[in-house]
matplotlib code that plots the C-alpha trace (Angstrom):
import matplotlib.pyplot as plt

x = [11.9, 11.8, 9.2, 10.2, 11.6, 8.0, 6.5, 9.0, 8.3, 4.7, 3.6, 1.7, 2.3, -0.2, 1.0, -1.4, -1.7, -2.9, -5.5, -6.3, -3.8, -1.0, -1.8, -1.7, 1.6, 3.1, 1.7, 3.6, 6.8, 7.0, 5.6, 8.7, 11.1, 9.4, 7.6, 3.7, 1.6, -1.9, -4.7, -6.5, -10.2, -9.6, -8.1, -10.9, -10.8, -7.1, -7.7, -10.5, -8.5, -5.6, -3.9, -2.2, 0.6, 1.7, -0.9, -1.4, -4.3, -6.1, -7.2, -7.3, -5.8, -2.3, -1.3, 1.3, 0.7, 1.1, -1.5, -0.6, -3.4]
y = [4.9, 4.0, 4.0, 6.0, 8.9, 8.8, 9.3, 11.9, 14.2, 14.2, 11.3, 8.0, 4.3, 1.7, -1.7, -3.9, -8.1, -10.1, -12.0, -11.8, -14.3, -12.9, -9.9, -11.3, -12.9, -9.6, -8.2, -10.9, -10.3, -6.9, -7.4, -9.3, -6.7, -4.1, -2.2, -1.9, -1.1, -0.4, -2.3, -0.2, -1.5, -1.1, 1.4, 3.8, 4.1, 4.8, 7.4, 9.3, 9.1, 11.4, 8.8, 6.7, 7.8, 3.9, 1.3, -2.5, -3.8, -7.2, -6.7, -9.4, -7.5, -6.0, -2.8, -0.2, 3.2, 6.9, 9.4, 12.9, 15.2]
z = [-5.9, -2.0, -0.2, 2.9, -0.1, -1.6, 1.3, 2.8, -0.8, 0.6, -2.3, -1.2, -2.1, -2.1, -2.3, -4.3, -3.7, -5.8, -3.4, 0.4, 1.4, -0.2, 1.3, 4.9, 4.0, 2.9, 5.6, 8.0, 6.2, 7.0, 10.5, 10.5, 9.9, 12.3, 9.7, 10.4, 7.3, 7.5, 5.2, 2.4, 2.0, -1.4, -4.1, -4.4, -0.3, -0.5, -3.1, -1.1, 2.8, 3.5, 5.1, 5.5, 3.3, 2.7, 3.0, 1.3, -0.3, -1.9, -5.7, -8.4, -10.9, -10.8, -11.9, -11.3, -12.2, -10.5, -9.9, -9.6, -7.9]

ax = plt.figure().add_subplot(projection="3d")
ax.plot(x, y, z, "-o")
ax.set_aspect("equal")
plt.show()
């Protein structure tokens, strides 16, 4: 599902890298393309803020899942 549609249905994405620099590059690459993401501080810090509603974050483990509230 897009992003923007997620996001627009009132539902939250958090993009997860796999290290710090990865995240930075991501974070460039978007940059690049006018979008503007904020940084998580982590997972748990997503979960517990309101917003933002789309945000990137470093973790060493990769997973994809969806949490409803």
């Amino acid at each position: 599902m897009h992003v923007q549609v997620v996001v627009d249905r009132g539902g939250r994405v958090l993009v997860v890298a796999d290290s710090e620099g990865r995240r930075e590059s991501l974070l460039d690459l978007l940059r690049d393309h006018g979008l503007v993401v904020p940084s998580a501080e982590s997972l748990t810090h997503f979960l517990v803020d309101v917003e933002p509603r789309f945000a990137i974050t470093a973790a060493s483990t990769l997973y994809r899942a969806i949490l409803d509230d």
